[in-house]
Every structure is written in structure tokens, then in C-alpha cells.
C-alpha positions as CSV (number, residue, x, y, z in Angstrom):
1,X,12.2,-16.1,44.6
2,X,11.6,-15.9,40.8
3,X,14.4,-15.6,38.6
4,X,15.3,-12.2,36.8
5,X,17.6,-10.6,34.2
6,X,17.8,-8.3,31.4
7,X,15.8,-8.4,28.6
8,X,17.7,-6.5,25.5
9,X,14.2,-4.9,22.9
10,X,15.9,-3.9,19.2
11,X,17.5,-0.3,19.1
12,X,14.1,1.9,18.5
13,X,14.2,5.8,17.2
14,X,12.7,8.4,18.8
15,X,12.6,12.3,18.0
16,X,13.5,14.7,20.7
17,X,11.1,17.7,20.6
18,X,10.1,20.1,18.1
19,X,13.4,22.3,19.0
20,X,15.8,19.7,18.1
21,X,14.0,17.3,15.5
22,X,17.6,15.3,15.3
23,X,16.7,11.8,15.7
24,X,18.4,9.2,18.4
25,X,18.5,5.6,18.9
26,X,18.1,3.8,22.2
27,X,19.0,0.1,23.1
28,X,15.6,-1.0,25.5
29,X,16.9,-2.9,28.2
30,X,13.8,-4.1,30.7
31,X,13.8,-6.5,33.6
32,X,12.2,-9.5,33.5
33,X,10.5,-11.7,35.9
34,X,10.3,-15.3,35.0
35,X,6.6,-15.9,36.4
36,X,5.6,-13.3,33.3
37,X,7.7,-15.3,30.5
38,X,4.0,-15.5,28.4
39,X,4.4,-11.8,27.9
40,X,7.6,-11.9,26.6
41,X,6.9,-14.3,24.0
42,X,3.3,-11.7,23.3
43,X,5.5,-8.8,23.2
44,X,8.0,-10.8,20.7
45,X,5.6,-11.5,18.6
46,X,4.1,-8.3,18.7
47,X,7.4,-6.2,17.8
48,X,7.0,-9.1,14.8
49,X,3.4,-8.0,13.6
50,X,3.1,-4.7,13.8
51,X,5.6,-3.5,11.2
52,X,3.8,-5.4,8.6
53,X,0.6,-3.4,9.3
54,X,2.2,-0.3,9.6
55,X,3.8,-1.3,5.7
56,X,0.9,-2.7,4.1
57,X,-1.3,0.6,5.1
58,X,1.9,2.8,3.8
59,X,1.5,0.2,0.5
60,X,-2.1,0.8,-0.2
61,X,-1.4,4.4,-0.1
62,X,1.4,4.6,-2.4
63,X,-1.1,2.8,-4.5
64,X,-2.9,5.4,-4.9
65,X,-0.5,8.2,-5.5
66,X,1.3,5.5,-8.6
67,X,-2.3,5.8,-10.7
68,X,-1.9,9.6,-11.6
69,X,-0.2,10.2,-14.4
70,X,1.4,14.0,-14.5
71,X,0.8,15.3,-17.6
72,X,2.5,18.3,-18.0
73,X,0.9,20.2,-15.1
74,X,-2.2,18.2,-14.7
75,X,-3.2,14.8,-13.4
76,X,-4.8,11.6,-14.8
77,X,-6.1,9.0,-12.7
78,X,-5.8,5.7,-14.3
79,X,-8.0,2.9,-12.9
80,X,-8.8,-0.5,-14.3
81,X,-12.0,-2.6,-13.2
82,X,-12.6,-6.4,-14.2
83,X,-16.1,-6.7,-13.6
84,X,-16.2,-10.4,-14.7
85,X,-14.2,-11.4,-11.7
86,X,-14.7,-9.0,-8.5
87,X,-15.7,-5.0,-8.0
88,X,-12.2,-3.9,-7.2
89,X,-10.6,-1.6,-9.1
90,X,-6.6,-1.7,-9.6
91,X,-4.2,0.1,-11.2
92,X,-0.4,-0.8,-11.0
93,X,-1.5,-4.7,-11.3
94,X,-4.3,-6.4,-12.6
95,X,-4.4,-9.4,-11.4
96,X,-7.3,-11.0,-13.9
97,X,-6.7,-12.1,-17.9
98,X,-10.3,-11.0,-19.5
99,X,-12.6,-8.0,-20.4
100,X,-11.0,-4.9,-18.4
101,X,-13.0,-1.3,-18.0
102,X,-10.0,1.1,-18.4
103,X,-10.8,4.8,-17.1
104,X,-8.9,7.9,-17.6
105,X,-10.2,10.8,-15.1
106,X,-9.1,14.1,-15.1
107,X,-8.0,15.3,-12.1
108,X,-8.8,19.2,-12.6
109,X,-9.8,20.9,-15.1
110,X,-6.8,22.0,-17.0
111,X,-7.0,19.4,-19.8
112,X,-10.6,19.9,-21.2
113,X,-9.6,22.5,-23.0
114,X,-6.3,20.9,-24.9
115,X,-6.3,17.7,-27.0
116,X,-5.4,14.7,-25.7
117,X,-4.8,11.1,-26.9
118,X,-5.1,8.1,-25.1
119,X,-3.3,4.5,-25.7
120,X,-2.4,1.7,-24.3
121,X,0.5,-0.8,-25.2
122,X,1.9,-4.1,-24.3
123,X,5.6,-3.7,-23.6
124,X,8.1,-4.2,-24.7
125,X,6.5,-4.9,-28.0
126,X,5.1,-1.8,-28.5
127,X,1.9,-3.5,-29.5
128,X,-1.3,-1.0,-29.6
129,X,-4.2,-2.4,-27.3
130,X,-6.3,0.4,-26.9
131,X,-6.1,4.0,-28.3
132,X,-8.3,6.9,-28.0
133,X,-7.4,9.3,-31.2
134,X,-7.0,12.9,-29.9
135,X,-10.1,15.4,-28.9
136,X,-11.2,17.4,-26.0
137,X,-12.6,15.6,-23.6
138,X,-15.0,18.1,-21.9
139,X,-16.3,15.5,-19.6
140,X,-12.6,15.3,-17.8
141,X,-13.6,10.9,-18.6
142,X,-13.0,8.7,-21.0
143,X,-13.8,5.3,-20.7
144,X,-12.1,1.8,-22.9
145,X,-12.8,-1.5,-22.9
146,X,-10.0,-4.3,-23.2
147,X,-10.2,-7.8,-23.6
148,X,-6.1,-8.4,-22.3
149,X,-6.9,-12.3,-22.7
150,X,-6.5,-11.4,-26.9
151,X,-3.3,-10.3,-25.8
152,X,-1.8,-12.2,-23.0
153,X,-0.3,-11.9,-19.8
154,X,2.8,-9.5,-19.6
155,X,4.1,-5.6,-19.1
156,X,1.8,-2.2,-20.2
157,X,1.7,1.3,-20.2
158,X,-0.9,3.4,-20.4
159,X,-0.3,6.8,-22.4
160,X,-1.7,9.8,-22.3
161,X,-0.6,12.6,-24.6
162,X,-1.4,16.3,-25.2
163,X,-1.5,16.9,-28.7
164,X,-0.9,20.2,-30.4
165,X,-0.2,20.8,-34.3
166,X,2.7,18.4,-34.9
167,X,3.4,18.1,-31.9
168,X,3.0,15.6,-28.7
169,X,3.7,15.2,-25.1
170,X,3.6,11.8,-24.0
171,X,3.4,10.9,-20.6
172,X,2.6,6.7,-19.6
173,X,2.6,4.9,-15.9
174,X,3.5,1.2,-16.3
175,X,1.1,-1.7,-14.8
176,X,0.9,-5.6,-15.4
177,X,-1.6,-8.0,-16.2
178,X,-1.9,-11.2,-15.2
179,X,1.7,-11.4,-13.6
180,X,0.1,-11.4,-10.1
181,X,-2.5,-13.0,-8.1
182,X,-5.1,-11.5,-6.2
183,X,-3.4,-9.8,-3.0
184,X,-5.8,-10.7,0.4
185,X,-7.1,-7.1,1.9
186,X,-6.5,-7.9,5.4
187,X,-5.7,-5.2,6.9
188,X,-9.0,-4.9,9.2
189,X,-8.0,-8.8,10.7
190,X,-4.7,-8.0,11.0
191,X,-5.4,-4.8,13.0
192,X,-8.1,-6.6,15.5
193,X,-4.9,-9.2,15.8
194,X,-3.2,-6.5,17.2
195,X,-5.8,-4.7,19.5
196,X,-6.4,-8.4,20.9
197,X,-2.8,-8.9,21.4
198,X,-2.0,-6.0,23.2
199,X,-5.2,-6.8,25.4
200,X,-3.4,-10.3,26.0
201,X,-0.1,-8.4,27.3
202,X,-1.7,-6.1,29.6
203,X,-3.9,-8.9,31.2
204,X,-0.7,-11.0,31.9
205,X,1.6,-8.4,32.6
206,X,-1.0,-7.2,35.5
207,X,-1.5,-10.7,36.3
208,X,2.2,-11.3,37.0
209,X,2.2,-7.9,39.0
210,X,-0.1,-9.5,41.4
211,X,1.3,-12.9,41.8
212,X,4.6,-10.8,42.7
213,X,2.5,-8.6,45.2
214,X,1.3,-11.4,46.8
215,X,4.8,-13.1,47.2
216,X,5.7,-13.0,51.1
217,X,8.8,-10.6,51.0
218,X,12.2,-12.0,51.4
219,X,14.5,-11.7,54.0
């Protein structure tokens, strides 16, 4: 006879349904069989991997939501291409010291109408590395060109400011430049790592389910 006992899986939350949205934890206690120890160990490393996917997608779209800059009611999207050194396009970190394609979209069409000024400065100098003097940009674009290796690897923020009379509202997003390397997009591998693994489980676990079938009962 094969040896059992308890196996004790993290406290996991779960929500109760939609007329009590409270949420509970439960401590997962399953038994084990010690002819299925391989699916453990798959199951363990599983409850490992899967978090990390599940954060790097949530990552990527935070991403996207830090490149608009609110300016007063509207939006800019700031994006930054280094076409010398790959086709991605980045935003909170640029990863590449050289010739940088900055662009500025607006996201409705609010702004076209107001004056707006555009600049970019390395922090926390203050230093001016790009700057756009104010007009209305009927396009909703406006498009720079930076060589950051003239002004070295380190902090920036991007500004962009409605401009009336005398007056100014600034609003800036910070990034960096050259402060980090190129991060690996993965995601697709790391999914298929999971679809594979989870094929792996269900083989052994049905595997083990037969071997036990098959086991003459005991007396």
C-alpha cells in the first residue's frame, strides 16, 4: 500500500458570489499519494510561475497608463523610439544612450485649440534638452529629436504646458535613460511554460489514478 498524508497549498482568496462580494481565505489541504510525488513537485513549481506572469502582464499595462500625461483635462501620450538600436518604443525607461524620436500625441481633441509648449529636462539639473516654444498644434503631434548621449545617462521629465497670456500650467511624467537595460518580452514563452506544465500535471496525475485503480484492494 502507498504511503499518504496531507499536503498543506498556501492560504488562497476566493470571493463568495455577487450578493456578498466579502472576500475569505482558505488553507488547501489535499491528500497525497506517494506513487504521484512528480506532480507535487509540478504543482510546486507551478504555484511558483504563475504569479510572475500574471505580474509582468499587469506591468506592461501599467506601462501604458504611466505615458499619458493629464494636462488639465486632456491627455498626452509620451512615447520615445531609438531607431538606431531596435523598433520598440518606451516611455518610463529608455534603455539606449543615442539619437531618440520623442513624440507627444494628443489624446483628444481638446488641446488643438490652446497653446501648448513642450520641453524636456534632465533632472535634477534642470538642464533644457529639448523644447518646443508654445503654438497650436492642430495636428494633435509633435515630433523631437534627442541625441541623450550629449547629455548622459540619468533622470528626465518631459513637460507639457498650456500657455495662456502670462500664464502657464505645467504638467511633466518622469522617465530615465540609460539607467536600465533592455527588459526580455517573454511573456509568450513564459505562458506556453505554463500551458505545457499544466499538460504535465494532468498526464501524471491521471497516470497515478490508474496505477492506484489497478492496485489489488487491501484487505
Amino acid at each position: 500500500m502507498s504511503e499518504a498524508g496531507l499536503i498543506i497549498l498556501p492560504s488562497t482568496k476566493y470571493k463568495r458570489g455577487f450578493e456578498d462580494e466579502k472576500e475569505f481565505s482558505v488553507t488547501s489541504i489535499i491528500q497525497y499519494d506517494s506513487s504521484c510525488l512528480p506532480c507535487y513537485s509540478s504543482i510546486g513549481l507551478l504555484t511558483i510561475t504563475l504569479p510572475s506572469v500574471v505580474y509582468a502582464h499587469r506591468e506592461a499595462n501599467d506601462e501604458v497608463d504611466a505615458c499619458n500625461i493629464l494636462v488639465g483635462h486632456e491627455r498626452v501620450h509620451f512615447t520615445a523610439y531609438t531607431p538606431t538600436f531596435t523598433t520598440k518604443e518606451y516611455c518610463q525607461s529608455i534603455p539606449h544612450l543615442g539619437m531618440t524620436n520623442l513624440v507627444f500625441d494628443y489624446d483628444g481633441k481638446g488641446l488643438r485649440n490652446l497653446t501648448v509648449e513642450f520641453e524636456v529636462t534632465k533632472e535634477p539639473e534642470g538642464t533644457r534638452v529639448f523644447y518646443q516654444e508654445p503654438t497650436k498644434i492642430k495636428s494633435g503631434t509633435v515630433n523631437g529629436v534627442v541625441d541623450f548621449s550629449k547629455f548622459g545617462a540619468g533622470n528626465y521629465l518631459a513637460h507639457v504646458a498650456i500657455v495662456h497670456k502670462d500664464k502657464s500650467l505645467d504638467s511633466h511624467i518622469p522617465f530615465s535613460v540609460g539607467l536600465e537595460g533592455e527588459s526580455s518580452d517573454n511573456l509568450p514563452i513564459k505562458s506556453l511554460f505554463i500551458v505545457a506544465l499544466i499538460a504535465v500535471v494532468v498526464y501524471l496525475m491521471k497516470q497515478a489514478a490508474n496505477k492506484r485503480s489497478a492496485r489489488p484492494s487491501d484487505v
